[in-house]
C-alpha positions, 0 to 999 in steps of 0.5 A: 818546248811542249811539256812530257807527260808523266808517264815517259818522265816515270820511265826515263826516271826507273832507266836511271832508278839510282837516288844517289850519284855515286862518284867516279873519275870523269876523266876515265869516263867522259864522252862528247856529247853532239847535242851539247856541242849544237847547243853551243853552236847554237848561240855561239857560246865558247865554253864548256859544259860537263853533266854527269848523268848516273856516272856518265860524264859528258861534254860540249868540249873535253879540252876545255874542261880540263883546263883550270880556271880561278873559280871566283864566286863559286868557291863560296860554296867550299869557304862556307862548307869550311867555316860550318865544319870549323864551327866558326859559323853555327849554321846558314842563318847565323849571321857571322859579317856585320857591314860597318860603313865601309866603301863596296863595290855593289849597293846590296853589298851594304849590309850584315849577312849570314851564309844564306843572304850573303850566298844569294847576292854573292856578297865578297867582303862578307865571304873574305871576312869568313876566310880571314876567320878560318885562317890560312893553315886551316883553309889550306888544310882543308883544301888538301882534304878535299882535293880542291883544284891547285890547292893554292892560296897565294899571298892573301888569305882574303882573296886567293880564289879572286887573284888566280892563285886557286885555279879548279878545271869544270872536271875538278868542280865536277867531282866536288859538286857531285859528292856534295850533292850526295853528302859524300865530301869528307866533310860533317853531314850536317855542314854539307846539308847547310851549304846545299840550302844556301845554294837553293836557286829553284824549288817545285813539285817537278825538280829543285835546282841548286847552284852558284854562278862566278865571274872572274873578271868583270870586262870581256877577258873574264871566265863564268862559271856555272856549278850545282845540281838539279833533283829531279822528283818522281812519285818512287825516288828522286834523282840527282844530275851534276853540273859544271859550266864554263864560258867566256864572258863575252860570248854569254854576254852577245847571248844575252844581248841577243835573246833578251836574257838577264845577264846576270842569268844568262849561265843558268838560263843557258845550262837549263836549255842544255838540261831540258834537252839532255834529260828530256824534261821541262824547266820553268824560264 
Protein backbone atom coordinates (compact mmCIF):
# COMPACT_ATOMS: atom_id res chain seq x y z
CA UNK A 1 0.00 0.00 0.00
CA UNK A 2 1.41 3.33 -1.33
CA UNK A 3 1.95 6.00 1.22
CA UNK A 4 -0.66 9.30 0.92
CA UNK A 5 0.96 12.45 0.61
CA UNK A 6 0.33 15.00 3.47
CA UNK A 7 -1.34 17.38 2.02
CA UNK A 8 -4.85 14.60 1.41
CA UNK A 9 -4.05 13.43 4.86
CA UNK A 10 -4.36 17.34 5.94
CA UNK A 11 -7.73 17.36 4.26
CA UNK A 12 -8.96 14.25 5.39
CA UNK A 13 -7.92 15.59 8.96
CA UNK A 14 -10.01 19.21 8.91
CA UNK A 15 -13.14 16.81 7.35
CA UNK A 16 -12.90 15.36 10.77
CA UNK A 17 -11.37 18.79 12.36
CA UNK A 18 -12.86 17.64 15.97
CA UNK A 19 -9.99 16.52 18.76
CA UNK A 20 -11.92 15.00 20.79
CA UNK A 21 -14.89 12.09 20.21
CA UNK A 22 -17.61 13.09 21.88
CA UNK A 23 -19.68 9.76 22.84
CA UNK A 24 -22.98 8.97 21.52
CA UNK A 25 -25.27 5.78 21.52
CA UNK A 26 -23.91 3.19 18.69
CA UNK A 27 -27.00 1.50 18.73
CA UNK A 28 -29.04 4.79 17.39
CA UNK A 29 -26.38 5.48 14.89
CA UNK A 30 -24.78 2.39 13.36
CA UNK A 31 -24.57 1.78 9.49
CA UNK A 32 -22.88 -1.65 7.65
CA UNK A 33 -19.98 -0.68 6.20
CA UNK A 34 -19.29 -2.63 2.42
CA UNK A 35 -15.49 -2.29 2.98
CA UNK A 36 -15.46 -3.78 6.30
CA UNK A 37 -17.54 -6.66 5.37
CA UNK A 38 -15.19 -7.40 1.91
CA UNK A 39 -12.26 -7.03 4.33
CA UNK A 40 -13.59 -10.04 6.29
CA UNK A 41 -14.63 -11.60 2.96
CA UNK A 42 -11.58 -11.46 2.31
CA UNK A 43 -9.61 -13.59 4.47
CA UNK A 44 -12.59 -15.45 5.90
CA UNK A 45 -12.71 -14.14 9.25
CA UNK A 46 -16.09 -14.47 11.23
CA UNK A 47 -16.21 -11.75 13.22
CA UNK A 48 -17.10 -8.40 13.75
CA UNK A 49 -15.44 -4.83 13.84
CA UNK A 50 -17.16 -1.54 15.02
CA UNK A 51 -15.23 2.03 14.63
CA UNK A 52 -16.48 5.05 15.49
CA UNK A 53 -15.26 7.50 12.95
CA UNK A 54 -16.55 11.22 14.68
CA UNK A 55 -19.49 9.63 16.06
CA UNK A 56 -20.29 7.51 12.94
CA UNK A 57 -20.39 4.08 14.20
CA UNK A 58 -19.71 1.35 11.74
CA UNK A 59 -19.77 -2.13 11.01
CA UNK A 60 -18.88 -5.54 9.26
CA UNK A 61 -21.51 -7.15 11.06
CA UNK A 62 -24.23 -5.26 13.34
CA UNK A 63 -25.72 -8.64 14.93
CA UNK A 64 -22.85 -9.97 16.09
CA UNK A 65 -21.82 -6.68 17.63
CA UNK A 66 -24.39 -6.54 19.87
CA UNK A 67 -24.11 -10.10 21.45
CA UNK A 68 -22.06 -10.54 24.57
CA UNK A 69 -19.12 -12.14 25.00
CA UNK A 70 -16.67 -12.87 28.32
CA UNK A 71 -14.26 -10.09 27.55
CA UNK A 72 -11.10 -12.03 29.02
CA UNK A 73 -7.88 -10.28 28.85
CA UNK A 74 -9.26 -6.80 27.64
CA UNK A 75 -10.94 -6.00 31.06
CA UNK A 76 -7.73 -5.56 32.28
CA UNK A 77 -8.03 -2.27 31.30
CA UNK A 78 -11.33 -1.52 33.81
CA UNK A 79 -9.36 -3.93 36.65
CA UNK A 80 -6.39 -1.59 36.59
CA UNK A 81 -8.65 1.76 36.07
CA UNK A 82 -10.32 0.72 39.36
CA UNK A 83 -7.30 -0.37 41.23
CA UNK A 84 -5.62 3.38 40.24
CA UNK A 85 -9.21 5.49 41.40
CA UNK A 86 -9.24 3.16 44.65
CA UNK A 87 -5.75 4.30 45.07
CA UNK A 88 -4.95 0.35 45.83
CA UNK A 89 -1.93 0.88 42.99
CA UNK A 90 -0.22 4.32 43.11
CA UNK A 91 0.40 4.54 39.42
CA UNK A 92 1.31 2.24 36.44
CA UNK A 93 4.90 1.88 37.46
CA UNK A 94 4.48 0.82 41.21
CA UNK A 95 4.64 -2.63 41.49
CA UNK A 96 1.71 -3.99 43.23
CA UNK A 97 2.13 -8.37 42.40
CA UNK A 98 5.25 -9.97 43.91
CA UNK A 99 5.59 -13.52 41.97
CA UNK A 100 6.38 -16.23 44.94
CA UNK A 101 7.18 -19.56 43.07
CA UNK A 102 4.02 -20.41 42.42
CA UNK A 103 2.91 -23.00 39.22
CA UNK A 104 1.84 -20.28 35.98
CA UNK A 105 0.40 -21.14 32.94
CA UNK A 106 3.16 -18.99 30.76
CA UNK A 107 7.10 -18.89 31.47
CA UNK A 108 7.07 -14.77 31.32
CA UNK A 109 4.33 -14.98 33.86
CA UNK A 110 7.42 -15.46 36.45
CA UNK A 111 7.79 -12.57 37.63
CA UNK A 112 6.87 -9.21 39.96
CA UNK A 113 4.55 -6.77 37.75
CA UNK A 114 3.33 -3.31 38.01
CA UNK A 115 0.18 -2.28 35.70
CA UNK A 116 2.62 -1.44 33.03
CA UNK A 117 4.69 -4.87 32.58
CA UNK A 118 1.84 -6.84 33.63
CA UNK A 119 -0.58 -5.31 30.87
CA UNK A 120 2.11 -5.92 28.30
CA UNK A 121 2.13 -9.59 28.68
CA UNK A 122 -1.27 -9.93 30.01
CA UNK A 123 0.17 -11.53 33.07
CA UNK A 124 -3.34 -13.06 34.93
CA UNK A 125 -2.36 -13.92 38.18
CA UNK A 126 -0.98 -10.43 38.48
CA UNK A 127 -4.38 -9.14 37.48
CA UNK A 128 -6.58 -11.69 39.88
CA UNK A 129 -4.15 -10.42 42.62
CA UNK A 130 -5.50 -6.68 42.11
CA UNK A 131 -9.31 -7.78 41.98
CA UNK A 132 -8.62 -9.90 45.20
CA UNK A 133 -7.36 -6.20 46.63
CA UNK A 134 -10.41 -4.06 45.31
CA UNK A 135 -12.77 -6.74 46.83
CA UNK A 136 -16.17 -7.60 45.51
CA UNK A 137 -18.36 -4.89 46.80
CA UNK A 138 -15.98 -2.20 45.31
CA UNK A 139 -15.53 -3.84 41.95
CA UNK A 140 -19.27 -4.31 41.84
CA UNK A 141 -19.77 -0.90 42.28
CA UNK A 142 -17.70 0.44 40.10
CA UNK A 143 -18.86 -1.91 37.47
CA UNK A 144 -22.56 -0.32 37.92
CA UNK A 145 -20.87 3.21 37.39
CA UNK A 146 -19.36 2.55 34.59
CA UNK A 147 -22.06 0.60 32.78
CA UNK A 148 -20.00 -2.49 32.17
CA UNK A 149 -21.66 -4.87 30.00
CA UNK A 150 -23.64 -7.60 32.39
CA UNK A 151 -22.19 -6.13 35.51
CA UNK A 152 -21.71 -9.44 36.44
CA UNK A 153 -18.90 -11.02 38.99
CA UNK A 154 -20.22 -14.49 39.72
CA UNK A 155 -19.01 -16.77 42.23
CA UNK A 156 -14.97 -15.60 42.28
CA UNK A 157 -13.90 -12.25 42.43
CA UNK A 158 -10.44 -13.37 41.05
CA UNK A 159 -11.68 -14.74 37.84
CA UNK A 160 -15.14 -13.45 36.87
CA UNK A 161 -14.31 -11.94 33.53
CA UNK A 162 -12.43 -15.32 32.73
CA UNK A 163 -15.44 -17.93 33.53
CA UNK A 164 -18.52 -16.04 31.44
CA UNK A 165 -19.83 -14.49 34.38
CA UNK A 166 -18.93 -10.81 33.10
CA UNK A 167 -20.09 -10.87 29.42
CA UNK A 168 -19.70 -7.25 27.31
CA UNK A 169 -20.99 -6.96 23.55
CA UNK A 170 -18.14 -4.99 20.98
CA UNK A 171 -20.93 -2.07 21.24
CA UNK A 172 -20.73 -1.91 24.81
CA UNK A 173 -16.65 -2.32 24.65
CA UNK A 174 -17.22 0.49 22.04
CA UNK A 175 -18.68 3.22 24.33
CA UNK A 176 -15.97 2.39 27.03
CA UNK A 177 -13.17 2.85 25.08
CA UNK A 178 -14.52 5.88 23.47
CA UNK A 179 -14.86 7.73 26.62
CA UNK A 180 -11.76 6.78 28.08
CA UNK A 181 -10.12 7.55 25.04
CA UNK A 182 -11.20 11.31 25.72
CA UNK A 183 -11.04 10.81 29.72
CA UNK A 184 -14.57 11.37 29.85
CA UNK A 185 -15.37 7.92 32.12
CA UNK A 186 -16.47 8.77 35.45
CA UNK A 187 -13.46 7.89 36.74
CA UNK A 188 -10.15 10.36 38.03
CA UNK A 189 -8.50 12.10 34.97
CA UNK A 190 -5.29 11.06 36.14
CA UNK A 191 -6.04 7.26 36.72
CA UNK A 192 -7.77 7.27 33.03
CA UNK A 193 -4.34 9.03 31.53
CA UNK A 194 -2.42 5.99 33.70
CA UNK A 195 -4.31 2.98 32.19
CA UNK A 196 -4.28 4.83 28.51
CA UNK A 197 0.00 4.40 29.06
CA UNK A 198 -0.39 1.05 29.89
CA UNK A 199 -2.00 0.08 26.76
CA UNK A 200 0.26 2.10 24.52
CA UNK A 201 0.82 -0.70 21.74
CA UNK A 202 2.48 1.94 18.81
CA UNK A 203 4.15 5.22 18.82
CA UNK A 204 5.43 7.54 15.84
CA UNK A 205 5.26 10.78 14.32
CA UNK A 206 2.27 9.62 11.87
CA UNK A 207 -0.33 7.97 14.99
CA UNK A 208 -0.05 6.08 18.10
CA UNK A 209 -2.02 2.95 18.51
CA UNK A 210 -3.53 1.95 22.00
CA UNK A 211 -5.26 -1.30 22.61
CA UNK A 212 -5.58 -4.90 24.55
CA UNK A 213 -6.24 -8.17 22.76
CA UNK A 214 -8.47 -11.15 24.81
CA UNK A 215 -8.94 -14.50 24.12
CA UNK A 216 -11.29 -16.52 25.82
CA UNK A 217 -10.38 -19.71 25.57
CA UNK A 218 -7.43 -21.08 24.39
CA UNK A 219 -8.76 -24.24 21.79
CA UNK A 220 -10.60 -23.34 18.52
CA UNK A 221 -14.43 -22.54 20.52
CA UNK A 222 -12.53 -19.37 21.91
CA UNK A 223 -13.70 -15.52 20.95
CA UNK A 224 -10.63 -12.81 20.35
CA UNK A 225 -10.97 -9.79 21.05
CA UNK A 226 -9.33 -6.68 19.98
CA UNK A 227 -10.12 -2.99 21.79
CA UNK A 228 -8.57 0.63 21.82
CA UNK A 229 -8.07 3.57 19.82
CA UNK A 230 -5.45 4.89 17.25
CA UNK A 231 -4.58 8.91 17.40
CA UNK A 232 -3.87 10.11 14.31
CA UNK A 233 -1.52 13.50 14.38
CA UNK A 234 -1.47 16.45 12.10
CA UNK A 235 0.62 19.59 12.17
CA UNK A 236 -3.34 21.51 13.55
CA UNK A 237 -4.76 18.86 15.88
CA UNK A 238 -5.04 15.34 16.38
CA UNK A 239 -7.64 12.75 16.02
CA UNK A 240 -8.86 10.11 17.63
CA UNK A 241 -10.65 6.73 16.13
CA UNK A 242 -12.37 3.83 18.63
CA UNK A 243 -12.29 0.54 18.34
CA UNK A 244 -13.97 -2.85 18.94
CA UNK A 245 -13.08 -6.18 17.42
CA UNK A 246 -14.43 -9.61 17.92
CA UNK A 247 -13.40 -12.82 16.02
CA UNK A 248 -13.73 -16.51 16.40
CA UNK A 249 -10.49 -18.29 17.03
CA UNK A 250 -10.46 -20.46 14.54
CA UNK A 251 -10.96 -18.27 11.66
CA UNK A 252 -8.11 -15.38 13.05
CA UNK A 253 -6.02 -18.51 13.72
CA UNK A 254 -6.39 -20.22 9.17
CA UNK A 255 -5.58 -16.24 8.87
CA UNK A 256 -2.56 -16.12 10.43
CA UNK A 257 -1.66 -19.49 9.17
CA UNK A 258 -2.31 -18.38 5.68
CA UNK A 259 -0.64 -15.11 5.47
CA UNK A 260 2.39 -15.78 7.88
CA UNK A 261 1.22 -13.65 10.56
CA UNK A 262 2.35 -13.98 14.23
CA UNK A 263 -0.69 -15.46 15.89
CA UNK A 264 -0.62 -13.64 18.67
CA UNK A 265 -0.71 -10.42 16.41
CA UNK A 266 -3.33 -11.61 13.90
CA UNK A 267 -6.27 -9.22 15.54
CA UNK A 268 -4.29 -6.27 15.66
CA UNK A 269 -2.65 -6.84 12.32
CA UNK A 270 -5.95 -7.33 10.85
CA UNK A 271 -7.90 -4.47 12.47
CA UNK A 272 -4.88 -2.14 11.11
CA UNK A 273 -5.62 -3.43 7.39
CA UNK A 274 -9.34 -2.48 8.09
CA UNK A 275 -8.20 1.14 9.66
CA UNK A 276 -5.86 1.80 6.59
CA UNK A 277 -8.75 1.28 4.35
CA UNK A 278 -11.47 2.92 6.30
CA UNK A 279 -9.38 6.17 7.44
CA UNK A 280 -7.19 6.19 4.12
CA UNK A 281 -4.01 6.42 5.89
CA UNK A 282 -0.75 4.35 5.96
CA UNK A 283 0.15 2.03 9.29
CA UNK A 284 3.43 0.62 9.83
CA UNK A 285 3.30 -3.78 9.67
Amino acid sequence: MQKLSLIFLLLFSIAYANTNVVSTNPTQNLQTNATLQKLFSKYDIKGTLIINIQDKFISNNVKRAKLRYMPASTFKIYNALFGLDLGVVRDNKEIFYRYHGEPVSIESWKRDANLKSGMQISQVPAFQELARKIGRNRMQSYLNKIHYGNEKIGKDISSFWLDDSLQISAIEQLELITLLSNLSLPISKKAQKEVIETIKLEDNNKYKLYGKTGLSKWDDSGISWFVGFIEINTTSNKIIYPFAFNANYKSLKNYAKTYGIEQKLSQITFVKECLEKLLMIFLDK
